[in-house]
C-alpha positions, 0 to 999 in steps of 0.5 A, a space after each residue: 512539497 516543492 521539489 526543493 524540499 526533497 531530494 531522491 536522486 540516485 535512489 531507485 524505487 520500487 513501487 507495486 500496483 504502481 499503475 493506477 490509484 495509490 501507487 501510480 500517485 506513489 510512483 509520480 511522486 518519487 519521481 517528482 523528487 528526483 527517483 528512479 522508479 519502477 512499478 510492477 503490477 500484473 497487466 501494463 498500464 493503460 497509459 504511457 508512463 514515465 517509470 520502467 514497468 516490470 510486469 509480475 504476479 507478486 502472489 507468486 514466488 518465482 515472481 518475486 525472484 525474476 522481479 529481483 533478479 531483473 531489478 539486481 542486474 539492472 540497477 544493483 538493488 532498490 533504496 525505497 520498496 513501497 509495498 502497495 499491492 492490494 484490494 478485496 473482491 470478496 463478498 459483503 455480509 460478514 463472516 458466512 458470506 465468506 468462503 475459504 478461498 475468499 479468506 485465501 485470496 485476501 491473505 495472498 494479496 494482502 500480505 503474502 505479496 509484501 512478505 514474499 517481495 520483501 523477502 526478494 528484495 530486503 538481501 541485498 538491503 542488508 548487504 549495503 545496510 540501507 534502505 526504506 520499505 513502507 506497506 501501505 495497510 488499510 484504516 480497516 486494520 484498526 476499524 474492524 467493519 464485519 459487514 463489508 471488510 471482514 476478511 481484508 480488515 483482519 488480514 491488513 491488521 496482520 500486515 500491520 504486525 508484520 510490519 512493525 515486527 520486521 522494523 524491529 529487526 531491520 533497525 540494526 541493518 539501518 533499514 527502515 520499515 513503516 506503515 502507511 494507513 489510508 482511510 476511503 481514498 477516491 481511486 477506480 478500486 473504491 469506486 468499483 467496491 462501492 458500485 458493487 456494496 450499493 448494488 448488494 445493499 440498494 442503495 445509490 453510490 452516493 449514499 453507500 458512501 455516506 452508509 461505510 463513511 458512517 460505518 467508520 464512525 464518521 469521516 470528520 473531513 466528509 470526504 474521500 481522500 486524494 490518491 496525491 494527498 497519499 502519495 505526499 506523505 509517503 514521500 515525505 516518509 522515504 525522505 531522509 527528513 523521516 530518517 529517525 522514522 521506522 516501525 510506526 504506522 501512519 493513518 491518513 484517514 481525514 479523522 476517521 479513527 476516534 481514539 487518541 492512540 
């Protein structure tokens, strides 16, 4: 969208996992609208950036507070909180390749983090009574796929509950909560999940990338998602265009999923 389009200036925004693949695309388009961005991840970027970098372990509780209260003395509070941390490193092969700490390791990721940043942040939302906080989930919460993703795919359909739970709640504080659900999106993370997929099933890159499209039950754009062709929806979604939006959940998936609803 032309900048004209959409005006974010005076806001400030916090993106998660906001230096590299979805995030980093996230956080350079809020600012292209005018926000005031911040990104957080655990390491720095590896290359100069235009947003305030707040290095945390979202994992962790005492994070999460010293993430708020350097947030809070700085700037008073966020309008836009884009929870977007997250990924997998656990095994494919289905649910006894799986190990507890694997399971542990995919929920503290994948959905401790977004409820213990929200939880940090959403006070003082609800004291201004304004606010959008979206969470970027996965198409694998709608697609269960046993052999590659089983534990985040569930664990990202309880981020999806989760999320549209906390809209009902939060409309009354005019704040809004909404999901974002990307199918294969071309980032470093994927790239480095296929390299390790096609090196446990024998295949090349290329067709490991056929073999999880065709898991999904076909991409009808037959190909990966842009990490930009995210970002633009979402700031559309932040956007006072979206302000009748919340407690919907948006897949971006090229066509994957085959049902209507």
């Amino acid at each position: 969208m032309e900048k004209s389009e959409i005006d974010l200036t005076g806001r400030v925004a916090l993106v998660t996992g906001g230096t590299k693949g979805i995030g980093k695309a996230i956080a350079d388009e809020l600012i292209h609208f005018g926000a005031t961005v911040i990104i957080t991840a655990r390491n720095e970027p590896l290359e100069n950036i235009a947003h305030e970098f707040i290095a945390a372990d979202l994992t962790n509780t005492s994070d999460n507070e010293r993430l708020a209260k350097l947030i809070t003395e700085k700037y008073g509070a966020v309008d836009i909180l884009i929870n977007n941390v997250g990924g997998t490193s656990s095994p494919a092969g289905g649910f006894n390749a799986l190990s507890e700490q694997d399971w542990l390791n995919d929920l503290q990721l994948n959905l401790l983090a977004a409820i213990k940043v929200d939880k940090a942040l959403l006070p003082k939302m609800i004291e201004r009574k304004k606010g959008v906080v979206i969470h970027i989930s996965s198409v694998n919460g709608k697609i269960p796929l046993h052999a590659s993703n089983f534990s985040y795919g569930v664990i990202k359909a309880a981020l999806n509950s989760y999320s549209k739970t906390l809209a009902n709640e939060m409309a009354q504080h005019n704040i809004r909560v909404i999901t974002v659900s990307p199918g294969m999106v071309k980032t470093a993370a994927m790239d480095s999940f296929l390299n390790g997929l096609a090196i446990s099933i024998g295949k090349t890159f290329d067709e490991t990338t056929q073999v999880v499209m065709n898991s999904l039950g076909g991409v009808p754009m037959n190909r990966l998602a842009q990490p930009e062709e995210i970002a633009n929806l979402v700031g559309f979604l932040v956007s006072p265009k979206a302000s009748y939006i919340t407690g919907a959940n948006y897949v971006i998936d090229g066509g994957t999923i085959p049902t209507v609803f």
